[in-house]
N, C-alpha and C positions, 0 to 999 in steps of 0.2 A: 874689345867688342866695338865695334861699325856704333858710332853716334844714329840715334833713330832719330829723323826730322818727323815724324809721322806723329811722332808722339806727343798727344795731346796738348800736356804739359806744355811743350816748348812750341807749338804750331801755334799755342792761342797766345803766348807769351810775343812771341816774334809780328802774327798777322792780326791781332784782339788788343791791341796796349793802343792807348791815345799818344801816346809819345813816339809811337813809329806809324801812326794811321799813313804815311807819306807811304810809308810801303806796303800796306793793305791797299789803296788806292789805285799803287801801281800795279798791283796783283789783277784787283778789277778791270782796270781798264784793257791790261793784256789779254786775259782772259775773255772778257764779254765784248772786244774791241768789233766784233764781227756781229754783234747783236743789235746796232744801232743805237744805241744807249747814247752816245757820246762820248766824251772824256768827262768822267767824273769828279768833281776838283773838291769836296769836303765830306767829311763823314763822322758819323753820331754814333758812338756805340751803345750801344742796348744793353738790358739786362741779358743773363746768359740763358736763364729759367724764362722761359713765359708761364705765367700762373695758369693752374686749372681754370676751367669755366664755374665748377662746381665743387665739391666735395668729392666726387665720385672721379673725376675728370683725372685724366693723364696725367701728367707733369713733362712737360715737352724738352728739353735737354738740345741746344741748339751749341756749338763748339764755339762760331764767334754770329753776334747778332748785332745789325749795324743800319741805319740810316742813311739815304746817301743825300749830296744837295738839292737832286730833284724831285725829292719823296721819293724815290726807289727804296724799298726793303729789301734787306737782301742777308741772306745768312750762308755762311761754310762750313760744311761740316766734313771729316774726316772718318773714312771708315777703314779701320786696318783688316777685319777678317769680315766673310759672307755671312749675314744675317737674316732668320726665315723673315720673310712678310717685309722686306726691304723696300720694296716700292708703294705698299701701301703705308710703311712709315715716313715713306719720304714726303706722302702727300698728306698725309697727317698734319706733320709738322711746316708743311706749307700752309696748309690750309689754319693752321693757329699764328702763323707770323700774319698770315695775309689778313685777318681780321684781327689782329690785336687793338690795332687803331681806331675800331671803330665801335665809339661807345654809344650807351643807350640813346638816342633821338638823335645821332649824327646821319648823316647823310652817306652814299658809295659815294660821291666825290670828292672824300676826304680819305678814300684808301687807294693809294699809290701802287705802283709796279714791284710784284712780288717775287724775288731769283733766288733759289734756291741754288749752291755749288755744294756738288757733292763727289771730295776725293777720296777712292778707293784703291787700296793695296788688292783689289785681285779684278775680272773679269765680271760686270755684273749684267753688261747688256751682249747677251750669245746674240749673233749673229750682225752685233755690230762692227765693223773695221776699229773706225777713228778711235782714236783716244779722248777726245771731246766730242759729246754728244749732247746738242741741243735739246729738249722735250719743248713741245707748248702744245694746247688746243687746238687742232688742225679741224677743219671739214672734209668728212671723210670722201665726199664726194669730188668739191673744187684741190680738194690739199691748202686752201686756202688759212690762214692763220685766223681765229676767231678773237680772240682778246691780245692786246702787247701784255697785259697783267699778268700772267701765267706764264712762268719758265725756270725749268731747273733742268741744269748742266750737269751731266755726267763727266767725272774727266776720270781714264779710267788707266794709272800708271802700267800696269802688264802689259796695253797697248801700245804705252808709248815708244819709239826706237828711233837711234839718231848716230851719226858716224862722225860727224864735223862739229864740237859742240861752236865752234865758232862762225856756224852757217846756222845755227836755230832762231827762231824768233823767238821773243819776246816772252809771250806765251809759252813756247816750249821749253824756254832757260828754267822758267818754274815748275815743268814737269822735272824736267833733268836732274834739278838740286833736290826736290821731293822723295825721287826714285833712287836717291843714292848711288848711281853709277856714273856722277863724272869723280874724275882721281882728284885732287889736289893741285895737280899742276894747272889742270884745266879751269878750276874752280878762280885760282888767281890770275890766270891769264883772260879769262873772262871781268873779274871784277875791275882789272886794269880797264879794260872798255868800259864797261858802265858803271855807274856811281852806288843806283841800285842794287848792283851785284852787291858792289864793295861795302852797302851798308847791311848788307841781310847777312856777310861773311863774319863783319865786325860784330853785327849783336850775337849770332851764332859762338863767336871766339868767347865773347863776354860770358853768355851765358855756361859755355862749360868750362871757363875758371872759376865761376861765381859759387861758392862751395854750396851756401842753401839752395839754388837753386839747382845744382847739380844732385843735392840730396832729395830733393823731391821730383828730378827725373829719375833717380834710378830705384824710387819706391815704387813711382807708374810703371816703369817699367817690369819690373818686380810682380806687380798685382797682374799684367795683362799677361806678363809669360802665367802665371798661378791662374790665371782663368782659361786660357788656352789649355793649359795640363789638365787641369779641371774637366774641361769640356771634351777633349780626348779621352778619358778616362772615364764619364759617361757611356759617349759613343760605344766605347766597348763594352762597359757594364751591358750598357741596350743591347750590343750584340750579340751577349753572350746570353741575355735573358730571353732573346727572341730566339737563340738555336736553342735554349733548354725547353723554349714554350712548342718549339715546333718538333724536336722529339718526343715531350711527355705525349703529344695529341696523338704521335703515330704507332708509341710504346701501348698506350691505353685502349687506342683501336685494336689491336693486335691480342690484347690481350684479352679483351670482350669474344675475337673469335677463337680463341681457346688455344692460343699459340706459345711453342716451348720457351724457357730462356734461351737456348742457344740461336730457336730461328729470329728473335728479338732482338738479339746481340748483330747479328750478322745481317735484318733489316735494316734495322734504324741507325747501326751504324757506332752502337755505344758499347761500353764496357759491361764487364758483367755485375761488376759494383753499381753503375748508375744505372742498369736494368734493375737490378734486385729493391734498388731505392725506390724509382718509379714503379713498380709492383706493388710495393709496402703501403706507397701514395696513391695508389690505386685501389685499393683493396682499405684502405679510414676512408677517404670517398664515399667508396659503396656502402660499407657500415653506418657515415653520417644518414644515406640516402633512407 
């Protein structure tokens, strides 16, 4: 089985460790190099949890959370499959990084520039081309940008595509290796170019000879195909509950106007077992009623 780079495990291992921030860094500045940011040259890691506000409060779940030398905030997060209310979580957990900083009697000029990066294994902004897509506060009127504070990057791998991996920038060398389609030959003919290549290939080697940490990727892995089955198998439960909700409604109407098993069978489309059934549940109904 195909090594997943995606996988949590090994994504916060490789881009979350103080001891490789050289390659978190270089990640940042390819990535946001087109944001005006600058080159980012030190970074703080953070806790991974931001605490609730309250008792009641959230619990925010950030993949890697990090400091940069300018006061930028800045977190990565990783999304392997489509999740409801997606944008309203993104800006959740924006809006809890952006104000972690600022405690009771501090002042806004001690909360810095807040970037959310957020990569996903599918399509989540329809009817965007790019596979990097910037967000910030625009005016809807000028297009004019309202705050630098505000911004979170989509990068969106299904968009990404690439023929020469030795004509990509920088930025897209990191999609490329994410997305799992360059072969091996490429992977080392690249890393012969850059250094950085060669150090994201070496920890990658490290980690899956490393037996523990090979056993605790292939638990994650384990757990996220078992939620995915999980959740497939909902889906259908749901489907099958809403085709039985949407024939009992039309078995029941039909049978309020006094209609045979056979013309029941042949409306609604069901057996003569699950007619007789819904009848039987139609008729304790009426007797509760």
């Amino acid at each position: 089985m195909a090594f997943n780079r995606l996988n949590d495990l090994y994504f916060k291992q490789l881009l979350g460790d103080e001891r490789r921030k050289d390659l978190t860094l270089c990640f940042l500045n390819d990535i946001l190099e087109g944001d005006g940011n600058g080159p980012f040259t030190d970074i703080l890691f953070k806790d991974k949890d931001i605490e609730p506000d309250g008792l009641d409060g959230k619990l925010s779940k950030l993949d890697i959370c990090a400091k940069l030398n300018d006061g930028s905030l800045v977190d990565i997060e990783v999304q392997i499959a489509a999740r409801r209310m997606m944008f309203e979580r993104a800006l959740y957990y924006w809006s809890n990084l952006y104000g972690s900083e600022l405690s009771s009697g501090s002042v806004y000029t001690n909360i810095g520039k807040t970037i959310s990066i957020i990569l996903t294994n599918f399509d989540c902004l329809h009817g965007e081309e790019n596979w990097h897509t910037p967000c910030y506060i625009m005016s809807a009127n000028s297009g004019r940008k309202l705050t630098d504070y505000f911004a979170i990057h989509f990068l969106e791998l299904p968009k990404f595509q690439f023929k020469d991996i030795m004509k990509l920038r920088r930025a897209e060398w990191w999609m490329a290796y994410f997305s799992n389609r360059c072969t091996e030959k490429e992977l080392e003919t690249m890393a012969v170019k850059d250094k950085t290549i060669q150090k994201v290939l070496e920890y990658e080697t490290y980690f899956k000879d490393n037996p523990e940490e090979r056993r605790k990727y292939e638990l994650r892995e384990k757990a996220i195909r078992d939620y995915h089955s999980d959740m497939q198998e909902n889906r259908e439960l749901g489907r099958e509950e809403g085709e039985y909700n949407k024939a009992k409604t039309v078995v029941f109407n039909m049978l309020r106007m006094g209609m045979d098993m056979e013309q029941i069978m042949a409306i609604a489309d069901v057996t003569r077992q699950e007619a007789e059934a819904l009848r039987q549940e139609w008729e304790r109904e009426n007797e509760r009623a």
